[in-house]
Backbone as JSON Lines, residues from 0, in Angstrom:
{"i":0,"aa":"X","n":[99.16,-38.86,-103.61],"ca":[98.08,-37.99,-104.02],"c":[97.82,-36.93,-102.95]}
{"i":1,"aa":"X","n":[97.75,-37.26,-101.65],"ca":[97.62,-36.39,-100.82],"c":[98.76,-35.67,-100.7]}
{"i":2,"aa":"X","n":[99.7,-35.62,-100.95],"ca":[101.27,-34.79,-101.0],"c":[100.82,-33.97,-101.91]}
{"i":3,"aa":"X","n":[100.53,-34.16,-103.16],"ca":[100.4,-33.35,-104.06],"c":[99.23,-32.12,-103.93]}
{"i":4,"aa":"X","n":[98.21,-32.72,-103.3],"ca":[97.1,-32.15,-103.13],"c":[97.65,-31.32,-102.06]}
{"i":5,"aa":"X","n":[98.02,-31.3,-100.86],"ca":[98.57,-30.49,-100.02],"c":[99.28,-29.42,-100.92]}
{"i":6,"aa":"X","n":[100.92,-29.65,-101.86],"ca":[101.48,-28.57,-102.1],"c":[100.48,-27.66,-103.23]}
{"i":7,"aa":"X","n":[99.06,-28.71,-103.6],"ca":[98.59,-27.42,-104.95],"c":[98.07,-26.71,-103.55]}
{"i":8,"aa":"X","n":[97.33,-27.02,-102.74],"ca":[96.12,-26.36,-101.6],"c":[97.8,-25.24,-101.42]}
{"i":9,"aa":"X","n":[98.64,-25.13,-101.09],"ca":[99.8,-24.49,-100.56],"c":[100.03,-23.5,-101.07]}
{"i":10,"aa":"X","n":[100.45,-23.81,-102.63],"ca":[100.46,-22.88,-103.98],"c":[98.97,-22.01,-103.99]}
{"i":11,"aa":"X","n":[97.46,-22.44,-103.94],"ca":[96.82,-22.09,-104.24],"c":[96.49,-20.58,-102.84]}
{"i":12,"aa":"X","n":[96.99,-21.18,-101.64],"ca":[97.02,-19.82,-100.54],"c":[98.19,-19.07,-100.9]}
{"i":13,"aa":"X","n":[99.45,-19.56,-101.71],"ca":[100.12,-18.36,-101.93],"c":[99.51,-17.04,-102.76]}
{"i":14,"aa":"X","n":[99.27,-17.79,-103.9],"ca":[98.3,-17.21,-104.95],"c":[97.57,-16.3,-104.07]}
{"i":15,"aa":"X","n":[96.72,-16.77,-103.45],"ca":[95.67,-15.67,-102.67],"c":[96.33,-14.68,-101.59]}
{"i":16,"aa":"X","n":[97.34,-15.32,-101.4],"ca":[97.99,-13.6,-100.63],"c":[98.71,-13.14,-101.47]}
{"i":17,"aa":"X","n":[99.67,-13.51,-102.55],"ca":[100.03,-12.84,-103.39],"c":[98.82,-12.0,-103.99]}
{"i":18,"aa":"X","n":[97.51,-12.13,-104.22],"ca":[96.82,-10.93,-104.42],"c":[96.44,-10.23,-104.05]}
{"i":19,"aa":"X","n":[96.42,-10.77,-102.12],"ca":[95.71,-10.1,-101.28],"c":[97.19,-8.7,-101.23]}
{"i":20,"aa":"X","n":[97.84,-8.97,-101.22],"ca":[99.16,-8.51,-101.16],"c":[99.27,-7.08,-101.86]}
{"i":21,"aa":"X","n":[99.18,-7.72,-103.45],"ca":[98.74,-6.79,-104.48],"c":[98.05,-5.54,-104.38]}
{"i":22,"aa":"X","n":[96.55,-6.67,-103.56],"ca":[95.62,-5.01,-103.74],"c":[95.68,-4.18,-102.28]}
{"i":23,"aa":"X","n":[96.77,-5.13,-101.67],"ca":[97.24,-3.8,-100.3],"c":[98.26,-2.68,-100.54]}
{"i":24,"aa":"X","n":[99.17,-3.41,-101.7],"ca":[99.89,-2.79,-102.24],"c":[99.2,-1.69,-103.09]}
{"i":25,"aa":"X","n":[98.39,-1.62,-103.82],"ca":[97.44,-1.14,-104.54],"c":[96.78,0.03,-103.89]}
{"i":26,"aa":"X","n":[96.08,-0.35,-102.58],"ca":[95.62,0.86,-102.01],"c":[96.93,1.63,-101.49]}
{"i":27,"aa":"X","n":[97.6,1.25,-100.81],"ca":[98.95,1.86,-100.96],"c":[99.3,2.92,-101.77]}
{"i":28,"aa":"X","n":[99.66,2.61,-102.76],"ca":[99.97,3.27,-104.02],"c":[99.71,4.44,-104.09]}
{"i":29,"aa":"X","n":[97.84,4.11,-103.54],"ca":[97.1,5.85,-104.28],"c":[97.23,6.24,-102.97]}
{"i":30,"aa":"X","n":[97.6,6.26,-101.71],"ca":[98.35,6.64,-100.99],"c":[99.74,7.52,-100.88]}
{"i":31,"aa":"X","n":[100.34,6.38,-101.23],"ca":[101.89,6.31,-101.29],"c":[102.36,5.94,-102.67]}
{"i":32,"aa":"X","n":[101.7,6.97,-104.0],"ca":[102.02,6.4,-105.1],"c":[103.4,6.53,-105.64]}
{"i":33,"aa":"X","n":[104.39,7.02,-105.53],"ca":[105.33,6.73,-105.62],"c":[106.87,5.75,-104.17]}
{"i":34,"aa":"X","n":[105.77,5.46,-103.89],"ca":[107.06,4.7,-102.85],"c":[106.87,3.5,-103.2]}
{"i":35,"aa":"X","n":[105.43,2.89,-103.52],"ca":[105.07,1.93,-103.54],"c":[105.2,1.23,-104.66]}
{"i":36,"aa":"X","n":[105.15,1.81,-105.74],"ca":[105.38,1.13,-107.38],"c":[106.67,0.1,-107.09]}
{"i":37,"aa":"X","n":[108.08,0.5,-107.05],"ca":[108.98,-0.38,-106.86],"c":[108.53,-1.92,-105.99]}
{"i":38,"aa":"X","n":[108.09,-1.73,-104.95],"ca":[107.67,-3.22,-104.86],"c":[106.22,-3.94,-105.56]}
{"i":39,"aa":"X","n":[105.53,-2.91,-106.16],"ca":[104.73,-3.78,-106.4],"c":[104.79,-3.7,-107.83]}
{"i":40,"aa":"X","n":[106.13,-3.68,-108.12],"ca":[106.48,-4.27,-110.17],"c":[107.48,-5.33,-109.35]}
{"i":41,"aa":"X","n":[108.03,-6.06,-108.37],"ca":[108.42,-6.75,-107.85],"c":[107.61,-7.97,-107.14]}
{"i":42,"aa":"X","n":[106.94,-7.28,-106.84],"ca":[105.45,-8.6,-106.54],"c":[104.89,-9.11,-107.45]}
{"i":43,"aa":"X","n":[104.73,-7.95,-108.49],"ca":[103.93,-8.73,-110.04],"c":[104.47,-9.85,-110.23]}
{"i":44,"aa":"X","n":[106.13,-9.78,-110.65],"ca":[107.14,-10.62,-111.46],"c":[107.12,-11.71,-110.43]}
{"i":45,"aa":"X","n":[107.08,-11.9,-108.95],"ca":[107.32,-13.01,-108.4],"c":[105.56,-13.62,-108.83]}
{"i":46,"aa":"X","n":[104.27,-12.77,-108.64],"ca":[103.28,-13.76,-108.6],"c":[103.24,-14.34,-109.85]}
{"i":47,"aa":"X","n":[103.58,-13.69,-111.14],"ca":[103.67,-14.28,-112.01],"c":[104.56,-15.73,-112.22]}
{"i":48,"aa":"X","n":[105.64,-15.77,-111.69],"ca":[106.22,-16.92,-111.38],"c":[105.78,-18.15,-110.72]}
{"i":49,"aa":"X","n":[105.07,-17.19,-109.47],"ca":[104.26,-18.0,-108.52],"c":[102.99,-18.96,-109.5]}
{"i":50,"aa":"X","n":[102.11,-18.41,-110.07],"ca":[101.53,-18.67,-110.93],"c":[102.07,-20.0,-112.21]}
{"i":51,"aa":"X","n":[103.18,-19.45,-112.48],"ca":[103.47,-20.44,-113.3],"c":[104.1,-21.81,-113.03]}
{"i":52,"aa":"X","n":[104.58,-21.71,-111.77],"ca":[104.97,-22.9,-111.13],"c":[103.34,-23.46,-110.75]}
{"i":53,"aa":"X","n":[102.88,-23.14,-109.93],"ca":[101.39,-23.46,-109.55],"c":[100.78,-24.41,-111.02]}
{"i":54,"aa":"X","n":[100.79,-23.71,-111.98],"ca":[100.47,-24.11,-113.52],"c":[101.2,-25.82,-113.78]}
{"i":55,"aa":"X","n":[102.19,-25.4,-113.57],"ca":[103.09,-26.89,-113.97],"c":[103.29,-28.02,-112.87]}
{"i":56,"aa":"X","n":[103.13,-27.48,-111.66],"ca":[102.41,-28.37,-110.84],"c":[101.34,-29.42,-111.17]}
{"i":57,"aa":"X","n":[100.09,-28.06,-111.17],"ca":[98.48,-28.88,-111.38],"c":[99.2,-29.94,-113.23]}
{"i":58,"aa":"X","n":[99.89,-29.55,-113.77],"ca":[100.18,-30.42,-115.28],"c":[100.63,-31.36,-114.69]}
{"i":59,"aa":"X","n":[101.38,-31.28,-113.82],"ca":[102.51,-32.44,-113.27],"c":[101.65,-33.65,-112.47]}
{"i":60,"aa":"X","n":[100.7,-32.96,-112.2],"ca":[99.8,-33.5,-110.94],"c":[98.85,-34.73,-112.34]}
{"i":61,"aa":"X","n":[98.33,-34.2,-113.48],"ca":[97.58,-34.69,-113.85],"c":[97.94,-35.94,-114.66]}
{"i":62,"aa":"X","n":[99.22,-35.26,-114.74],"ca":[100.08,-36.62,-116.21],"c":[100.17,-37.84,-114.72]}
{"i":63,"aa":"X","n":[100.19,-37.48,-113.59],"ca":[100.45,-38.45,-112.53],"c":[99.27,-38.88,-112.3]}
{"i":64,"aa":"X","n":[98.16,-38.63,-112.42],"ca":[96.6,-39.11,-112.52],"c":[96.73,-40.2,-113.9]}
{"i":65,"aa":"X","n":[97.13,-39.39,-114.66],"ca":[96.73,-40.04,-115.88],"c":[97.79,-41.48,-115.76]}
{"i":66,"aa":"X","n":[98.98,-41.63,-115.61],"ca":[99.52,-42.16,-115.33],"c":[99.37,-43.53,-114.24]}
{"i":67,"aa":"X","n":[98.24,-43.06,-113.05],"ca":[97.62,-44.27,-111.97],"c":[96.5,-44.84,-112.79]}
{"i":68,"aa":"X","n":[95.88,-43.77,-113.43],"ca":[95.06,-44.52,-114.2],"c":[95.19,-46.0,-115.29]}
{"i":69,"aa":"X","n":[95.95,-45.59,-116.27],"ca":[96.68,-46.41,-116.93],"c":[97.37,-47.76,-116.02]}
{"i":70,"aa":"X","n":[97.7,-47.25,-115.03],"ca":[98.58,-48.84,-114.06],"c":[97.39,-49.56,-113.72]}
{"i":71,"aa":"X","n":[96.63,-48.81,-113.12],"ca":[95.4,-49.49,-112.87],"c":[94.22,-50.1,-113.68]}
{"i":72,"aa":"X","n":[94.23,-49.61,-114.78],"ca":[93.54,-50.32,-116.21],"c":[94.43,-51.46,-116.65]}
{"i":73,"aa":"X","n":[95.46,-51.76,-116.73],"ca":[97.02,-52.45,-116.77],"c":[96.62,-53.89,-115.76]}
{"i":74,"aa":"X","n":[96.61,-53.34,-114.55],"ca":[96.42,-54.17,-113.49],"c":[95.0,-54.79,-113.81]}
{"i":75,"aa":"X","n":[94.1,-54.56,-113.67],"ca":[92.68,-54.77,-114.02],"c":[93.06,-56.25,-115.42]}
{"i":76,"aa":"X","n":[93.33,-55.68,-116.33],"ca":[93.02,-56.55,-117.29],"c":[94.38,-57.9,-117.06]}
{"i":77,"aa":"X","n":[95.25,-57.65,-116.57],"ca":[96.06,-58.74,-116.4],"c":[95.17,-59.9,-114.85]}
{"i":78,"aa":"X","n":[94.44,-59.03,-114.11],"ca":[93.72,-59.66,-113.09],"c":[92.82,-60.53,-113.93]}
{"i":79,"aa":"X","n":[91.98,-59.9,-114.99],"ca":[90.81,-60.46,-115.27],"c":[91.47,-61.5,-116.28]}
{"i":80,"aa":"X","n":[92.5,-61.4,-116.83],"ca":[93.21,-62.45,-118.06],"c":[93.7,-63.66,-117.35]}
{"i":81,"aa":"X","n":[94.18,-63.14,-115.88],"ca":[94.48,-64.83,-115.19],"c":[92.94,-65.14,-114.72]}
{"i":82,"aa":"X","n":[92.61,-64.47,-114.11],"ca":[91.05,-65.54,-113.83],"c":[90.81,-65.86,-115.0]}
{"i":83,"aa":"X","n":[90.32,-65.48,-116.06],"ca":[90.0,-66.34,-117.5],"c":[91.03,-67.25,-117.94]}
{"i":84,"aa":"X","n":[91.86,-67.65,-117.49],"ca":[92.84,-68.57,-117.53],"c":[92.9,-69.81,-116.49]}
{"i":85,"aa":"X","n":[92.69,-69.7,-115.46],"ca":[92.4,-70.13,-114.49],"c":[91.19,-70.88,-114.77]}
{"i":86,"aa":"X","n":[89.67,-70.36,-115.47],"ca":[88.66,-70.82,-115.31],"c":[88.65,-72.04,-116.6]}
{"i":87,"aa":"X","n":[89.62,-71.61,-117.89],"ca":[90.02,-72.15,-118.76],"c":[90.35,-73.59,-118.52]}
{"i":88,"aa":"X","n":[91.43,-73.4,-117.48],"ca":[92.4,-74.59,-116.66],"c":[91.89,-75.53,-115.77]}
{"i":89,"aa":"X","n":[90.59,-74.85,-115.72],"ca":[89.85,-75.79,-114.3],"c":[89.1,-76.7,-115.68]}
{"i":90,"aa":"X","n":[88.03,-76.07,-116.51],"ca":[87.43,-76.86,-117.43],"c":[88.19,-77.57,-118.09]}
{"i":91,"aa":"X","n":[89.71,-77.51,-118.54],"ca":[90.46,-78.35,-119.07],"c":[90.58,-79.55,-118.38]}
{"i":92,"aa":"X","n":[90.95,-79.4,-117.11],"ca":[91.07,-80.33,-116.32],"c":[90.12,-81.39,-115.78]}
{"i":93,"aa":"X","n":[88.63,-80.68,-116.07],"ca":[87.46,-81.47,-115.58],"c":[87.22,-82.44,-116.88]}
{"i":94,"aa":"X","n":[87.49,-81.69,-118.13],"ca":[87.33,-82.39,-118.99],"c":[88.03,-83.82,-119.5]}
{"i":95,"aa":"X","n":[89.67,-83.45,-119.13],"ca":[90.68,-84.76,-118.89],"c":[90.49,-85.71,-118.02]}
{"i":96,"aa":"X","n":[89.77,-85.42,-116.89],"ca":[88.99,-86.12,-116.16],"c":[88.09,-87.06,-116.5]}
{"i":97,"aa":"X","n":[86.75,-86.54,-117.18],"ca":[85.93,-87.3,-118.17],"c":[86.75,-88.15,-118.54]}
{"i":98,"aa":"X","n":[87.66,-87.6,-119.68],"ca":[88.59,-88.6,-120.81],"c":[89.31,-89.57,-119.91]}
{"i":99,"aa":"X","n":[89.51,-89.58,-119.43],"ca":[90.56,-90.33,-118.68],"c":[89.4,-91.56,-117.52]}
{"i":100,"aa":"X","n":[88.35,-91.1,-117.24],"ca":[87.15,-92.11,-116.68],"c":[86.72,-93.0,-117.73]}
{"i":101,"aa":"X","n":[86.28,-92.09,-118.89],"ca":[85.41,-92.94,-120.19],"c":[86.52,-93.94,-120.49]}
{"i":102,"aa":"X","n":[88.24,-93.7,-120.41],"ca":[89.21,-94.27,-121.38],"c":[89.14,-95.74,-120.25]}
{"i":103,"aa":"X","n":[89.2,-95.22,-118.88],"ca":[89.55,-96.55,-118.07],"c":[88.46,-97.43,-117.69]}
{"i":104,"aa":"X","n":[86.5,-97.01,-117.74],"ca":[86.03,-98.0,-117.81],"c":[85.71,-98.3,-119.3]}
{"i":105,"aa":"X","n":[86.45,-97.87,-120.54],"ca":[86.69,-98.57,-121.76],"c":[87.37,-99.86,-121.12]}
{"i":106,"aa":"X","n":[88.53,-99.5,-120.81],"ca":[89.37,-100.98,-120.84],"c":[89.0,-101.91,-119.92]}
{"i":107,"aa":"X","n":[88.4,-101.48,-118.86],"ca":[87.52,-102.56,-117.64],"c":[86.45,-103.34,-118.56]}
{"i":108,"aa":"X","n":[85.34,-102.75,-119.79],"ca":[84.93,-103.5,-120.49],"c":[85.61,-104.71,-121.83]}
{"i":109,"aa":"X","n":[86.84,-104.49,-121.99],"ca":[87.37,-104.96,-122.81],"c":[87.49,-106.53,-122.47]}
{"i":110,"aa":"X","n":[87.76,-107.56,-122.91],"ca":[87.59,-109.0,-122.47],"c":[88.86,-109.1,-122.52]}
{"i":111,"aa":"X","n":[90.11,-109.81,-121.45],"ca":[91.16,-109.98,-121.34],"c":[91.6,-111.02,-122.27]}
C-alpha cells in the first residue's frame, strides 16, 4: 500500500509540473508565439498520457483495495467459523462427559 501510494503521490507531482510546465510554456508563447507551439503540442500529448497512466494506476490501486478487502472479510469469517466450532466442540465434549458420569454411576448402582 505504501508503494502504491508513493508512485500515485509521484504521478500526482508529475501532473503538477506537467502543468506548471504548460503554463510556462504558455506565457512563453505570447512571447515567443511561434517557437514555442511545437513543444507545447508535444507536452500536451505526453501530459495527456501522463494523465492516463496516473488514471489506471489510481483503478489499479483500487481493484487492489477492493481486493484486501475481500481477503480480509474471507479471513474474518473463517476466524469466527472455527471459534464457533471450537466452542461447539468444547460443549460437545462437556456434555459426553455428563453422559459418560450419569452412564458409570448407573452401573455402580446396579446390584452385581
Amino acid at each position: 500500500e505504501l508503494w502504491i501510494s508513493l508512485e500515485e503521490h509521484q504521478d500526482a507531482l508529475e501532473l503538477i509540473m506537467s502543468k506548471y510546465r504548460k503554463q510556462m510554456l504558455q506565457l512563453l508563447q505570447g512571447r515567443k508565439g511561434e517557437d514555442a507551439e511545437p513543444v507545447l503540442n508535444v507536452h500536451q500529448a505526453n501530459s495527456l498520457e501522463i494523465e492516463s497512466q496516473i488514471d489506471r494506476i489510481c483503478e489499479m490501486g483500487e481493484v487492489m483495495r477492493k481486493a484486501i478487502q475481500v481477503d480480509d472479510d474471507q479471513f474474518f469469517k473463517v476466524q469466527e467459523k472455527l471459534a464457533q466450532l471450537e466452542l461447539e466442540n468444547k460443549e460437545l465434549r462437556e456434555l459426553l462427559s455428563i453422559s459418560k458420569e450419569s452412564f458409570e454411576v448407573g452401573r455402580e448402582d446396579l446390584p452385581d
